[in-house]
C-alpha positions in Angstrom: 29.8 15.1 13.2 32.6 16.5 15.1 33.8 14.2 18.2 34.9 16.1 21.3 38.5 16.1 22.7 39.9 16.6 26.2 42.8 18.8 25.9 46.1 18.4 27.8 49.3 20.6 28.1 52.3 19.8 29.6 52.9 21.7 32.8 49.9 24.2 32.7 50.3 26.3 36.3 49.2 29.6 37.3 47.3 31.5 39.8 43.9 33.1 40.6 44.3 36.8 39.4 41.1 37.6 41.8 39.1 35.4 44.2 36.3 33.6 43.2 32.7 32.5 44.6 31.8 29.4 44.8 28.9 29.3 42.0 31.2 31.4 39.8 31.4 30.4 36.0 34.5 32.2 34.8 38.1 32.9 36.5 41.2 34.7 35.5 44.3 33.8 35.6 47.6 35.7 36.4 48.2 38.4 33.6 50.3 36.6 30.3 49.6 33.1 31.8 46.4 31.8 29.9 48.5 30.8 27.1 49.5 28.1 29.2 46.5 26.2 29.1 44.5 25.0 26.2 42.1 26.8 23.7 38.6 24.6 23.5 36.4 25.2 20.7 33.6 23.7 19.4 32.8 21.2 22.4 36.3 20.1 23.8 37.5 21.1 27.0 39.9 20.5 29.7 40.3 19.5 33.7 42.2 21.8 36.1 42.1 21.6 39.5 41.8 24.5 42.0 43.9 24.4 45.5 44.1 27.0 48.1 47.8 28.4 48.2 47.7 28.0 52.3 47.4 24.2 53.0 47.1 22.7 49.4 44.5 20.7 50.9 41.0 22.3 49.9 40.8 21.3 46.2 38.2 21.3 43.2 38.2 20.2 39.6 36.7 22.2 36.9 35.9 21.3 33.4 37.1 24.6 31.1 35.3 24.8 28.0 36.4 27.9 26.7 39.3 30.3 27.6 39.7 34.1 25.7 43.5 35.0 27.1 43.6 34.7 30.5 39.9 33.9 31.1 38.8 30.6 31.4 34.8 29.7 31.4 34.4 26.4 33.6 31.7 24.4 35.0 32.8 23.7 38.8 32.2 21.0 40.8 33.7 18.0 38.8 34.4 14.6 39.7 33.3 14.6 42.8 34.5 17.9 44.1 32.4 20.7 45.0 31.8 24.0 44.5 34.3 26.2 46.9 35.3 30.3 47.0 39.0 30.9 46.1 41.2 33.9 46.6 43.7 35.8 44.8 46.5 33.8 44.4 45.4 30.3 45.2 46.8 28.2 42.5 45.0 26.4 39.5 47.0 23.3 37.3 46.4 21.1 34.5 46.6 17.6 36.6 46.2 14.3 35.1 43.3 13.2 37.0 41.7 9.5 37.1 38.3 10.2 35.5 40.1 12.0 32.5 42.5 8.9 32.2 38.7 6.7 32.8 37.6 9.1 29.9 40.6 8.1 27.6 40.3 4.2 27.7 36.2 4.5 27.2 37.4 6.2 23.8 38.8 3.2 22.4 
C-alpha cells in the first residue's frame, strides 16, 4: 500500500488569476506560475494559505490535492480556517504551517 506524502517546495508564491467563492473547489493561479508548486498524485497533497492582497490579514489554508498547470483542486477550510471569497490577485503561498510540522513528527 502506498503511504501518502505532504509535498513542500521552496518559495512557492503566486496570485489568484480570478476571484474565488467561498465553497469553491478549484483556483488558478497567475498564467506560467503553477509550476511553482507541487504535482500530487495518488493521495499526497500540499498546504497553501490564501491572503487578501489589501491587509494580509484575512487568511485561509487549503489542502491541494491535485494541480493540472496552473489549476490547483483544494479542499478549503483547513486547520482551523474557514471558508472565505478571494479576488483577482490576492496572493496564495506554500507556508510552513504548525499542523503540517504536527503531521511530520506523528510520521515517525
Amino acid at each position: 500500500m502506498a503511504s501518502t506524502i505532504a509535498l513542500y517546495t521552496n518559495n512557492a508564491s503566486s496570485t489568484l488569476l480570478a476571484g474565488i467563492t467561498n465553497v469553491a473547489t478549484s483556483l488558478t493561479v497567475a498564467s506560467g506560475q503553477g509550476t511553482l508548486f507541487p504535482n500530487p498524485t495518488g493521495t499526497d497533497y500540499f498546504y497553501v494559505t490564501l491572503s487578501d492582497a489589501a491587509t494580509g490579514l484575512v487568511i485561509e489554508i487549503v489542502k491541494c490535492t491535485a494541480r493540472s498547470t496552473d489549476t490547483l483542486t483544494v479542499t478549503r477550510a483547513q486547520q482551523g480556517t474557514s471558508g472565505t471569497a478571494f479576488l483577482a490577485a490576492d496572493k496564495i503561498e506554500l507556508r510552513p504551517t504548525a499542523y503540517g510540522f504536527s503531521e511530520l513528527g506523528s510520521l515517525t
